[in-house]
C-alpha positions in Angstrom: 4.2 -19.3 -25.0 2.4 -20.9 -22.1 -1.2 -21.7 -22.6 -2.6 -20.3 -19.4 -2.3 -17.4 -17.4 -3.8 -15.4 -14.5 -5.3 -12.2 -14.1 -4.5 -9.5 -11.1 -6.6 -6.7 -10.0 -5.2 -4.3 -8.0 -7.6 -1.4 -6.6 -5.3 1.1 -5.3 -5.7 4.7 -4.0 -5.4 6.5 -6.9 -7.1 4.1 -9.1 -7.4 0.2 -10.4 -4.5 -1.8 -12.2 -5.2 -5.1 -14.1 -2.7 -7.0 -14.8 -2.4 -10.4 -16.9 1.0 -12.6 -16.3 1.5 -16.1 -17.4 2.8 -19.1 -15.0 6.1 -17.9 -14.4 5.3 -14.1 -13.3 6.3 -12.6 -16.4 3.4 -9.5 -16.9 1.7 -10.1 -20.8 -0.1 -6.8 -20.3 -1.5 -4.1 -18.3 -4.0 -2.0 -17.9 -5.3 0.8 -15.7 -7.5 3.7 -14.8 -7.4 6.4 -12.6 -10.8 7.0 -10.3 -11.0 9.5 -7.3 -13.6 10.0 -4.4 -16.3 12.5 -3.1 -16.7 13.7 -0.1 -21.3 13.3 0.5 -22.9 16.4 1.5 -23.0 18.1 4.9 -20.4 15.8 5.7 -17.5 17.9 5.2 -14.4 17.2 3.1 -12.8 14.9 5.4 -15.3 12.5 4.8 -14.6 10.3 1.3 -16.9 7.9 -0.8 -16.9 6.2 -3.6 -19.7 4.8 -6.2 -19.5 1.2 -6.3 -21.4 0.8 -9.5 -19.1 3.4 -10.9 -15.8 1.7 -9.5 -17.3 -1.8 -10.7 -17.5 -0.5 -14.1 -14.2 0.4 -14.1 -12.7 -2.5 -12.8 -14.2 -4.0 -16.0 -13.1 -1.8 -18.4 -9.7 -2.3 -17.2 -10.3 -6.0 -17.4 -11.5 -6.3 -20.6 -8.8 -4.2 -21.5 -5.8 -6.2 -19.7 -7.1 -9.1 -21.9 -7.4 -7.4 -25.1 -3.7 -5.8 -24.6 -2.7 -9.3 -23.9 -4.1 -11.0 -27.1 -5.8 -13.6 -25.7 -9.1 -15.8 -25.6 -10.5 -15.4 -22.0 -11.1 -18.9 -21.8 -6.9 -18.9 -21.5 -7.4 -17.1 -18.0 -6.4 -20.1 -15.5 -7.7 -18.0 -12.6 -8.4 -14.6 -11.1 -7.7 -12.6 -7.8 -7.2 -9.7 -6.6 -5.3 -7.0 -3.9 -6.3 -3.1 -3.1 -5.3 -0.6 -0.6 -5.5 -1.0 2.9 -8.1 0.4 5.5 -10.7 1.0 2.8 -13.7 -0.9 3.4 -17.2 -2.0 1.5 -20.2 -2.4 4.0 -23.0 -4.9 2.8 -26.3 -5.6 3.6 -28.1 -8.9 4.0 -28.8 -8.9 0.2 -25.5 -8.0 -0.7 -26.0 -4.4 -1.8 -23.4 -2.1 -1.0 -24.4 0.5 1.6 -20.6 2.2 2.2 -17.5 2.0 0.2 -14.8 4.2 1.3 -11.2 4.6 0.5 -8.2 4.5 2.7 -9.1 8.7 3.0 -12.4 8.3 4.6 -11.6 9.9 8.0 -15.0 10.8 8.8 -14.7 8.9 11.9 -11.6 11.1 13.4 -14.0 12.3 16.2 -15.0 8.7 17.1 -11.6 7.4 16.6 -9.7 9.7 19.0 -12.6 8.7 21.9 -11.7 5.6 21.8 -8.1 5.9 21.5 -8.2 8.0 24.5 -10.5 5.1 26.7 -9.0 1.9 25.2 -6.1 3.2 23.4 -3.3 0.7 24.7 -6.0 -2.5 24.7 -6.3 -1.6 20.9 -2.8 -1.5 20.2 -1.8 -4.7 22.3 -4.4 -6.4 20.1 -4.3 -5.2 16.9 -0.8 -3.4 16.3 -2.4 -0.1 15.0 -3.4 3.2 15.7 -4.8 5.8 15.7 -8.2 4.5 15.6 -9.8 7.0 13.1 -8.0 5.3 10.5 -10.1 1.9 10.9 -13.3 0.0 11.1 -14.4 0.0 14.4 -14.0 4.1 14.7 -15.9 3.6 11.6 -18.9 1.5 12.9 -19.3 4.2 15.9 -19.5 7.3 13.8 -22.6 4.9 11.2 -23.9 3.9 14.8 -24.1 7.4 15.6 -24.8 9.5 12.6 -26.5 7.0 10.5 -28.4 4.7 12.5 -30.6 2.9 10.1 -27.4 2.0 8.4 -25.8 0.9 11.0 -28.2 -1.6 11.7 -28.3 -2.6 8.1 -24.2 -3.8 8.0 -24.3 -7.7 7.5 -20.7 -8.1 6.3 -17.9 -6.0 6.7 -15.0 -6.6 3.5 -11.6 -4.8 2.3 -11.8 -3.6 -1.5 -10.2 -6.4 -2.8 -12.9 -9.0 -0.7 -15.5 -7.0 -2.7 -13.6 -7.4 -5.5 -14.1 -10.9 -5.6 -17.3 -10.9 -4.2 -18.4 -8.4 -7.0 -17.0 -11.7 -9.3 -18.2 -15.1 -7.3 -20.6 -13.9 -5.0 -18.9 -15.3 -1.8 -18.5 -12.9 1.3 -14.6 -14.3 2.5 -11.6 -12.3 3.9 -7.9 -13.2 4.5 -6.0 -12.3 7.7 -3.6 -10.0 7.0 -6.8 -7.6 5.1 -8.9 -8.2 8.3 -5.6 -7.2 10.2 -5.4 -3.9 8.2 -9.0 -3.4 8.9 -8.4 -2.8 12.5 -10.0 -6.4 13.5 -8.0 -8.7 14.7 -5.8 -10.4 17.5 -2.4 -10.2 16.0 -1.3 -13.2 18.3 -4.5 -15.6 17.8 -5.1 -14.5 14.0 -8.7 -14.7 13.9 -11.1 -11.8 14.3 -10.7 -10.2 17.2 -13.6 -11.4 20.1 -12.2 -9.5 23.3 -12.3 -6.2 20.6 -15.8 -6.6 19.6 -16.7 -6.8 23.2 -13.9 -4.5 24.7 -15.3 -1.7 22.1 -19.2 -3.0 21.6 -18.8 -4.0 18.4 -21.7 -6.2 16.7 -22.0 -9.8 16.1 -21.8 -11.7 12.8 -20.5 -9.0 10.7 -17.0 -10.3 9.7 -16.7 -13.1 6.7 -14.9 -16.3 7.1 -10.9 -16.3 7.2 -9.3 -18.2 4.5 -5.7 -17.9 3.1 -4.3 -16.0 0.5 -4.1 -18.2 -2.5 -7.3 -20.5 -1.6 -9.9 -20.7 -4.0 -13.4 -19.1 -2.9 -15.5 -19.5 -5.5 -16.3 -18.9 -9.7 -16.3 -16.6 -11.6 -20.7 -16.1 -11.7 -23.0 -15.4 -15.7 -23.3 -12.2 -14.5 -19.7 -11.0 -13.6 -18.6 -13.1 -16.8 -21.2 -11.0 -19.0 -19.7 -7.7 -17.3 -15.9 -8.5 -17.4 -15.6 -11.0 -20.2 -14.1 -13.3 -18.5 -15.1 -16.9 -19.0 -18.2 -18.0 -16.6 -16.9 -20.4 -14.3 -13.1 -19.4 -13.9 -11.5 -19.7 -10.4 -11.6 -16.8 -8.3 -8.9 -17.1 -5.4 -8.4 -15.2 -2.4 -6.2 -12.1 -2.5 -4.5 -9.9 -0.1 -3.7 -6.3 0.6 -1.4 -4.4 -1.6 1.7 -4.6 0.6 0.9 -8.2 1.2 1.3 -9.2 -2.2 4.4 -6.7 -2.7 6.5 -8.6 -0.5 4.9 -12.2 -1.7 6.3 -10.8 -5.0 9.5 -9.8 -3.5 9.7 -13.0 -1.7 10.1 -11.5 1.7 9.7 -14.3 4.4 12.1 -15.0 6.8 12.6 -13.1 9.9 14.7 -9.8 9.0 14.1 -9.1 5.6 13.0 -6.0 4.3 10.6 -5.6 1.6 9.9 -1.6 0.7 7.3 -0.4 -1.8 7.8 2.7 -3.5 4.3 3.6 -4.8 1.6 6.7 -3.5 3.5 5.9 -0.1 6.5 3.9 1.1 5.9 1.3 3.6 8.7 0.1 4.8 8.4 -4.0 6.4 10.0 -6.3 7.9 9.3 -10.0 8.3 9.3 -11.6 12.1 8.9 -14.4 14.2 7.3 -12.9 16.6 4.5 -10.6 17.4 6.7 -7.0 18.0 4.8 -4.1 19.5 6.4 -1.0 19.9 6.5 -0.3 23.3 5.9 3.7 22.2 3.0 3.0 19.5 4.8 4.9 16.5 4.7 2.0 13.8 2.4 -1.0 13.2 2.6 -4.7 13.6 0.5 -6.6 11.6 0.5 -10.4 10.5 2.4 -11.7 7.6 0.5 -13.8 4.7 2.5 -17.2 6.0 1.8 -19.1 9.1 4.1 -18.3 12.3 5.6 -14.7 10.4 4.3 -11.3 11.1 5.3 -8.0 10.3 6.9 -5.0 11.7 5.9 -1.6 9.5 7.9 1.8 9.9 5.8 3.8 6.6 7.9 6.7 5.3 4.4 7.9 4.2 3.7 9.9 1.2 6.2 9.2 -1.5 4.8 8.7 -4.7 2.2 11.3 -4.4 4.4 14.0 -3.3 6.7 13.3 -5.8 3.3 13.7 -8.4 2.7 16.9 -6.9 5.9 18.4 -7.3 6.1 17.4 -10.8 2.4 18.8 -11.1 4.0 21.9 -9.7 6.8 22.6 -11.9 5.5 21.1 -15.5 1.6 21.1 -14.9 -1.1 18.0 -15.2 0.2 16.9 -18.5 -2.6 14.5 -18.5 -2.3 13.0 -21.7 1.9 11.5 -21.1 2.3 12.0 -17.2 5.3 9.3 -17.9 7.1 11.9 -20.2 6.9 14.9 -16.8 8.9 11.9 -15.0 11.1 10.9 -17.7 12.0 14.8 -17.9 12.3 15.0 -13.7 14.7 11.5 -13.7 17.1 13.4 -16.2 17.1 17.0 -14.8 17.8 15.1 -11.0 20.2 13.2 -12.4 22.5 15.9 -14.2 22.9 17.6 -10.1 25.5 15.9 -7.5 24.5 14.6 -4.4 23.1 16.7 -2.0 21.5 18.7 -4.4 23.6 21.5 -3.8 22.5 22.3 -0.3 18.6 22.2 -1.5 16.4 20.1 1.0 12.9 18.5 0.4 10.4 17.9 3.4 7.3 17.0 1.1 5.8 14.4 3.0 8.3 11.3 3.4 9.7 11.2 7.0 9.6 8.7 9.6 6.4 7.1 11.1 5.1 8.2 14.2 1.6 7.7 14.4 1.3 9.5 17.5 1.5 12.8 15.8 -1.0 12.4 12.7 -1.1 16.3 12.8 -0.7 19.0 10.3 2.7 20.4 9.9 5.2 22.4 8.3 7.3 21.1 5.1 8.7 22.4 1.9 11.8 23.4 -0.6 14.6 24.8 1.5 17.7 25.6 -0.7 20.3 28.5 -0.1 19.9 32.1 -1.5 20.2 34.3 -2.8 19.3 33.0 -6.2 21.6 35.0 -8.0 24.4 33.3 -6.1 23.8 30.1 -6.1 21.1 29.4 -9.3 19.0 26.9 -7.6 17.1 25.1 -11.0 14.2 23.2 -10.8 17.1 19.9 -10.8 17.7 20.9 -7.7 14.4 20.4 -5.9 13.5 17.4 -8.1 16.8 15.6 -6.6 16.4 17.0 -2.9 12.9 15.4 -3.5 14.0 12.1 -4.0 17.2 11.9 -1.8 13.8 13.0 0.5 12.1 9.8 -0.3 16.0 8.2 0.6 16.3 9.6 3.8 13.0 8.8 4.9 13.3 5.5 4.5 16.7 5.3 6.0 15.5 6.5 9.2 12.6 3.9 9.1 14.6 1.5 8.4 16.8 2.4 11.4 14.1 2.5 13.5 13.0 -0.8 12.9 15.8 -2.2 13.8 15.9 -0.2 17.1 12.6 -0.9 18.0 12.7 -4.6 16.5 15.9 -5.6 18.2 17.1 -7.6 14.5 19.7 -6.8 12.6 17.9 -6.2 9.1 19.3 -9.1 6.4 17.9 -7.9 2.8 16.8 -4.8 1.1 14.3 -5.8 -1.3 12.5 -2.7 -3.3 9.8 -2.7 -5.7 6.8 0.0 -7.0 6.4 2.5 -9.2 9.3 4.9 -8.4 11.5 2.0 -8.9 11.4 3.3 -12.9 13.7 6.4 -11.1 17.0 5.8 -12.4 18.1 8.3 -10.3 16.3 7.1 -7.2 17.8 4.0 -7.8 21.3 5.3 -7.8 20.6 7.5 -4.6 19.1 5.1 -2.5 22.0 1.9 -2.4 24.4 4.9 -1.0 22.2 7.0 1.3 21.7 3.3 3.2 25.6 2.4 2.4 24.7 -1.1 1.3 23.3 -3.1 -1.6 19.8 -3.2 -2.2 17.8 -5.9 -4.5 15.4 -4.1 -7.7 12.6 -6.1 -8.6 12.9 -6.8 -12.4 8.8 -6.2 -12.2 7.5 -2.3 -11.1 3.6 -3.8 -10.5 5.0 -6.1 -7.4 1.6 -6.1 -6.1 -0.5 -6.9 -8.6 1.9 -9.3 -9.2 1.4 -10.9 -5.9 -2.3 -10.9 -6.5 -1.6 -12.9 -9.7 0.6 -15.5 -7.4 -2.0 -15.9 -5.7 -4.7 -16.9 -8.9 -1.7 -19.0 -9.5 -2.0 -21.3 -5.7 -5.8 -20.7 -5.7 -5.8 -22.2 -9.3 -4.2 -25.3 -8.6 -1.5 -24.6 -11.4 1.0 -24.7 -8.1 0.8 -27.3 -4.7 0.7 -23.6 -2.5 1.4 -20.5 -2.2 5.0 -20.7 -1.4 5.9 -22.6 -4.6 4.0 -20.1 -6.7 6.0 -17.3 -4.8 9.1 -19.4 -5.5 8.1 -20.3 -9.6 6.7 -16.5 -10.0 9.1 -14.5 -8.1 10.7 -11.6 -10.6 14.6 -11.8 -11.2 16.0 -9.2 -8.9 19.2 -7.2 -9.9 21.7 -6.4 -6.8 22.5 -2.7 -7.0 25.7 -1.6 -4.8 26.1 1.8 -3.2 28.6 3.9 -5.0 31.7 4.3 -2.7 32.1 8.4 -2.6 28.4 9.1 -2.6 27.7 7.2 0.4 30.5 8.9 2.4 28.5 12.3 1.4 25.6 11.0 1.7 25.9 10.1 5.8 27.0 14.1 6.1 23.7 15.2 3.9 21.7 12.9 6.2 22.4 14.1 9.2 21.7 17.6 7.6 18.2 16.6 6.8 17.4 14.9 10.3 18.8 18.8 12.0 16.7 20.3 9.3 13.5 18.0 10.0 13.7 18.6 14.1 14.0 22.2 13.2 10.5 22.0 11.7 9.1 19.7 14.0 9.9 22.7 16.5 8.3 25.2 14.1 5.4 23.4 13.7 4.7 22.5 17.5 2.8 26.0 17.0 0.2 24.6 14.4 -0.9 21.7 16.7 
């Protein structure tokens, strides 16, 4: 056993992951905890907060729990970073007290957001690669500016989660680019902060932390994060990333073409570049990569993991205490029905991305009737769930390469619903070729532990760490007669998703 090892923290939607690995990316142990928001009064419920104190506390319990689990002295803990979700953000003031933390969810600003989509909407998107603005900081700043004034004026220092992660452990105020990106903040093309946004949308001045790179070290760990955590006083903290980031570090997606896809609470589907790509239409996001000179093109199939946690809260309950035994029963019950699921169809949430129609609309279990006919069981709709998640990624994958003008080289998958058997057989032959399964579910806390890795000094950069710590990935070929059914049962589901788009024109 190798005498050192790092320590991930990854502070995702639905709660915080902590992850120990030792120098060549294999995970010791890991822990987690679910958290979840609240929406402040007379705000209404689109608006979403969280405690900080509260989250900090869990972030240490999970900690101190990752070590434990691992069965080590914390002195053996080389270095620490960590990765979170995107678009959440932690407001500080000069003092360093947290004044907001919201999650991704927080979409109090929708009002602010669509008024400046509508006055600068194409300068935003030339600059930053995303949209709608209701989503990000700056829509953000307006609605504090204009609902919470003495707030507002209070922001010294604008961070993602996982920047006030580790400034919750060092102290130090830093950000990385491809965070600040996903913040809504900066020039994809220069890959700084944004100037000509700040003045373009009146932005203030001296609110944004330095830009380092992933991997660099930023600080220590402090007495008083060390008394909290147990982690030894003094330990390197190093710069993380966002969550997708540090999937495809983990999946060693890099040169121009490959496809790295995470299948956790949603599916983002990415592909490295060369080149800043904008699409000319605005329906996916370009955003820059975590090496120099790459970038990224991102068609998200959206909600994939957390529909496919409802459904199973929908057909077997909460089942809070073994959630893992609901989708151990769903893999087998999907897996005994063929493909096509008999004519059943899922629309769920998973589809294509087209962020110019963020509005509600209609979905659900179609399937043929009547029941006594053709005995529709709940197989059924757990398999037209998944092959779902399939298609939808299939036609974002397809759409990349329309709008990217690349041919796309690799495949590379990794996230929670890679422990789908089932998935994993459905997937190779609804795209008709071979994909590559990460040997490692937790790709992303994973990536955040590369990182402690570089930052540490136990590798010369970030790129050899990828390299040493990269998980073995297993080739997985499309089976021949499934994929010939699978191109008819696709085409099915795109008739069957323009039929609804129709239907719900009505609800806009």
């Amino acid at each position: 056993m190798p005498s050192e090892y790092v320590l991930a923290i990854d502070a995702g939607t639905s709660g915080v992951r902590c992850l120990v690995a030792d120098l060549e990316g294999r995970p010791v142990s890991l822990c987690r905890q679910e958290w979840s928001y609240h929406s402040p009064e007379m705000l209404g419920p689109l608006a979403k907060e969280f405690d900080p104190d509260t989250f900090w506390e869990t972030i240490c319990q999970t900690i101190r729990g990752a070590v434990r689990k691992a069965g080590i002295s914390a002195r053996a803990i080389a270095g620490v970073s960590a990765t979170s979700q995107r678009e959440g953000a932690v407001f500080l003031d000069k003092a360093g007290k947290e004044i907001y933390a919201g999650p991704n969810i927080d979409l109090r600003a929708l009002t602010e957001g669509i008024s400046l989509d509508s006055e600068y909407g194409a300068e935003i998107y030339a600059i930053t690669g995303h949209l709608p603005s209701f989503m990000f900081v700056p829509a953000k700043l307006k609605w504090f500016a204009a609902h919470q004034p003495q707030t507002y004026q209070n922001i010294a220092t604008v961070l993602t989660l996982s920047d006030w992660v580790a400034y919750r452990l060092c102290g130090e105020r830093t950000s990385e680019v491809c965070s600040a990106s996903e913040l809504g903040l900066v020039d994809n093309h220069e890959r700084q902060w944004s100037e000509k946004l700040r003045r373009l949308l009146g932005l203030p001045e001296g609110i944004y932390p330095a830009l380092v790179p992933a991997g660099s070290r930023v600080g220590k760990i402090t007495p008083h994060a060390a008394a909290q955590t147990g982690l030894s006083q003094g330990t390197p903290v190093v710069q993380g990333a966002p969550d997708t980031h540090c999937g495809l570090l983990s999946l060693g997606i890099k040169e121009q073409g490959q496809v790295g896809i995470i299948l956790g609470w949603s599916a983002p589907v990415q592909m490295a570049t060369e080149q800043v790509i904008l699409d000319p239409e605005g329906r996916i996001w370009t955003g820059c990569h975590l090496f120099p000179q790459r970038w990224l093109l991102e068609s998200n199939a959206g909600e994939a993991g957390n529909a496919y946690r409802w459904l199973k809260e929908i057909i077997f309950g909460q089942e809070e205490s073994a959630p893992e035994r609901g989708y151990e029963l769903m893999d087998r019950l999907a897996s005994a029905v063929p493909p096509g699921a008999e004519e059943a169809l899922a629309f769920i949430g998973p589809a294509a991305m087209d962020m110019r129609q963020l509005t509600m609309r209609f979905g659900g279990l179609l399937f043929p009737i009547p029941i006594s006919v053709t005995n529709i069981q709940r197989g059924h709709l757990i398999r037209a769930a998944l092959e779902n998640i399939c298609y939808a990624i299939k036609a974002n994958l397809l759409q990349l390469e329309a709008i990217s003008g690349l041919k796309i080289k690799d495949i590379a998958l990794g996230g929670g619903l890679i422990q789908s058997q089932c998935l994993l057989q459905i997937l190779p032959a609804v795209l008709n070729t071979p994909v590559l399964l990460s040997s490692v579910a937790e790709i992303s806390a994973l990536g955040a532990a590369i990182c402690a890795a570089a930052g540490s000094g136990l590798y010369s950069s970030l790129e050899e760490a990828m390299t040493a710590m990269k998980p073995e990935m297993k080739v997985i070929e499309p089976e021949r007669l499934a994929a010939l059914e699978y191109a008819e049962y696709y085409q099915r589901w795109l008739a069957a998703s323009r039929m609804l788009a129709k239907l719900s024109e009505g609800t806009q």
